[in-house]
LUMMAR-115188 format. One record per residue (C-alpha): x, y, z; residue in one letter. Coordinates in steps of 0.25 Angstrom, whole numbers, padded with zeros to 4 digits, always signed. Layout:
XYZA...
***
This chain:
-0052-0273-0119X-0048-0287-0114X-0039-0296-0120X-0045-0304-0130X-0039-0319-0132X-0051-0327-0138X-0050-0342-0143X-0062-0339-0151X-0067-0329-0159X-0082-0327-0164X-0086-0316-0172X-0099-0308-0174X-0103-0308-0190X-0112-0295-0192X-0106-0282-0191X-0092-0287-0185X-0089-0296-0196X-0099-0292-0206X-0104-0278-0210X-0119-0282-0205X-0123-0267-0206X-0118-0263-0218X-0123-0275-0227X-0136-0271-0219X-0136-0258-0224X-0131-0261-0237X-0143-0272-0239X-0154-0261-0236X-0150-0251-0244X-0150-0263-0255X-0165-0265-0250X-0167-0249-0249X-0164-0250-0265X-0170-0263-0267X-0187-0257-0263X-0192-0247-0271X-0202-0243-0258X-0189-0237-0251X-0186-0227-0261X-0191-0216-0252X-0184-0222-0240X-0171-0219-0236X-0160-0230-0234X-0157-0224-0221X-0171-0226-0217X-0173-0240-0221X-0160-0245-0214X-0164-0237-0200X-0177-0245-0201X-0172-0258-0205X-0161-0258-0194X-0172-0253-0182X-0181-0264-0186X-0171-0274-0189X-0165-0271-0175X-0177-0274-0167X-0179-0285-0175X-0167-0293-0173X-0169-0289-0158X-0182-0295-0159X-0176-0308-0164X-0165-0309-0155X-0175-0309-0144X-0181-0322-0152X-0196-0313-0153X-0195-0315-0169X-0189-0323-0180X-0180-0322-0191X-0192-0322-0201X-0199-0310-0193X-0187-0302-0192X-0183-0303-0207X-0198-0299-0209X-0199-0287-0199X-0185-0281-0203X-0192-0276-0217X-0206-0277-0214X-0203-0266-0202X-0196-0257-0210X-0204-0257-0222X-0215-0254-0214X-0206-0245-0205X-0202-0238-0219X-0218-0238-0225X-0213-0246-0235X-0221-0260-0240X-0218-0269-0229X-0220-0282-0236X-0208-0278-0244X-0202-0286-0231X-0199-0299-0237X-0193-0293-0250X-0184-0284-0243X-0179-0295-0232X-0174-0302-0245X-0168-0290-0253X-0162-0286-0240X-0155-0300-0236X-0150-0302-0251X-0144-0288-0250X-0136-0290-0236X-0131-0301-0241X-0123-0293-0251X-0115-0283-0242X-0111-0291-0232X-0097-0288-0228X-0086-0290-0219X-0084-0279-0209X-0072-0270-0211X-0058-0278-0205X-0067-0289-0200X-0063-0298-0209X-0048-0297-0209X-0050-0298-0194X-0058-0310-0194X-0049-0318-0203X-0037-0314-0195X-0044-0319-0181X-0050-0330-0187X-0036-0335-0191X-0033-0334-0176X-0044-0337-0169X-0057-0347-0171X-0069-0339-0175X-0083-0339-0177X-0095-0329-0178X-0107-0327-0171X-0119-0320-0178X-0133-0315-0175X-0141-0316-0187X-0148-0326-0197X-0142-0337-0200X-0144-0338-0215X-0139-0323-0215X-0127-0325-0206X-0123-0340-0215X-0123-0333-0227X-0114-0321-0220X-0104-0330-0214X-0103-0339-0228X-0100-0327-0236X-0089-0323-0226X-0082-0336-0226X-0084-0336-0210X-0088-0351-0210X-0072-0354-0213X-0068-0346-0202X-0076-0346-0191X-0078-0358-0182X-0091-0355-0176X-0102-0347-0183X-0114-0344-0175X-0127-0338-0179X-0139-0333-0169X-0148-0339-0178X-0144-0353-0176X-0142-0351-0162X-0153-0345-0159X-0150-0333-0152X-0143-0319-0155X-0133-0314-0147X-0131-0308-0138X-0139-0320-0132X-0130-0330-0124X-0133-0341-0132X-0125-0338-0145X-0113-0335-0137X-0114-0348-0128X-0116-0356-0142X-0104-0349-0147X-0096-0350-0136X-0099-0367-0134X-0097-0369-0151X-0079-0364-0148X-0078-0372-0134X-0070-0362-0129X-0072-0352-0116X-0080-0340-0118X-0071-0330-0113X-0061-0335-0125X-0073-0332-0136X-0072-0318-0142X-0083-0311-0150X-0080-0300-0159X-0095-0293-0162X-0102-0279-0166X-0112-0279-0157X-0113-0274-0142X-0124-0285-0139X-0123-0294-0147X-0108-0297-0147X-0102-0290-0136X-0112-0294-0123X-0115-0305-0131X-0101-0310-0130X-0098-0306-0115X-0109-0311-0111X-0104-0324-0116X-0090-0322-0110X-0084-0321-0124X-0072-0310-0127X-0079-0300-0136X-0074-0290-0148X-0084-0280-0151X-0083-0272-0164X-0088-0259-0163X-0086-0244-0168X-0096-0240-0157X-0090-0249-0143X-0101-0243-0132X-0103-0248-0120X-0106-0258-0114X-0100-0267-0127X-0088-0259-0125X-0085-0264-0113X-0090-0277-0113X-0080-0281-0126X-0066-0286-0125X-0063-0279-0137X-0069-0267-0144X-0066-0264-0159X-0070-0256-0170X-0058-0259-0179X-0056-0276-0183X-0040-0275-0182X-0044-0272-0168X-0049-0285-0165X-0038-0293-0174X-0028-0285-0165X-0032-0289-0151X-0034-0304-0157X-0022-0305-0165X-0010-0296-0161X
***
């Protein structure tokens, strides 16, 4: 592990700030209760289909080959039919599903203490992939508009990470060098090669540190008092 001594500090939203997964799960087991047509389907099932299709499909729009719209359609029309359950339930589940997400989102365990407690030493800001209407409301509810001083979304840019783009538009938007940016993220793609390929410092949260992440990151952490130590001590 290197020394890390940033002058700026952008944190990933899902799933290192906020318990994406969870509030995931939570919301289609809602949607599970909500349709009578899955009362002979197990939760287990439905999830395991929902996250295979939903994967591909987020891969799909990350390589610009489909929309928004066509991925909110697919998600639930491919797994209902996956499922043989009625697929032009699609547009009715889409809605239940987002009104129920909305309701479990959480912070992750000791992110918050630890984002306060850098934030109070360091300018921050986040950088999300996702939707833009979804990720506003996210960022609003957590009160991250008073803290951090840049807030990037892919949407609005245009591109997901990994691609360079998001981090080179991160990177103009704090005027300061790239090797004094660090980025504390969940994912091994999105975040970790994301961030060293831009020349950024890079915190990755993990239970599971594999390589080639591993050894690509400055810091590796599954515990937040981790990173709040080698910031702050």
């Amino acid at each position: 592990m290197s020394e890390l001594n940033p002058q700026f500090i952008y944190f990933d939203l899902d799933d290192t700030l906020l318990d994406h997964k969870k509030a995931e799960q939570a919301g289609l087991a809602d949607v599970h209760q909500h349709f009578d047509v899955f009362s002979d389907i197990d939760l287990d099932k439905l999830v395991d289909v929902y996250h295979h299709i939903n994967k591909g499909l987020w891969e799909e729009y990350g390589r610009g080959e489909i929309d928004r719209h066509i991925l909110h359609r697919r998600r639930f029309e491919e797994t209902f039919l996956e499922l043989g359950v009625d697929a032009a339930l699609y547009e009715e589940a889409g809605k239940v599903y987002m009104n129920y997400y909305r309701n479990h989102w959480e912070w992750v365990d000791g992110a918050k203490e630890t984002y306060y407690a850098i934030a109070e030493k360091y300018p921050v800001g986040i950088i999300t992939n996702g939707f833009a209407e979804t990720q506003w409301l996210k960022i609003e509810q957590f009160g991250f508009k008073e803290t951090a001083r840049q807030i990037v979304i892919s949407e609005e840019v245009g591109v997901m990470k990994p691609h360079p783009k998001i981090f080179d538009h991160s990177t103009e938007l704090v005027g300061v060098d790239r090797e004094n940016i660090l980025y504390v993220g969940d994912s091994p793609t999105s975040d970790v090669k994301g961030g060293k390929d831009a020349g950024w410092q890079v915190a990755w949260y993990t239970s599971n540190p594999v390589e080639p992440a591993s050894e690509l990151a400055d810091l590796v952490f599954d515990d937040f008092d981790d990173l709040l130590n080698a910031l702050l001590n």
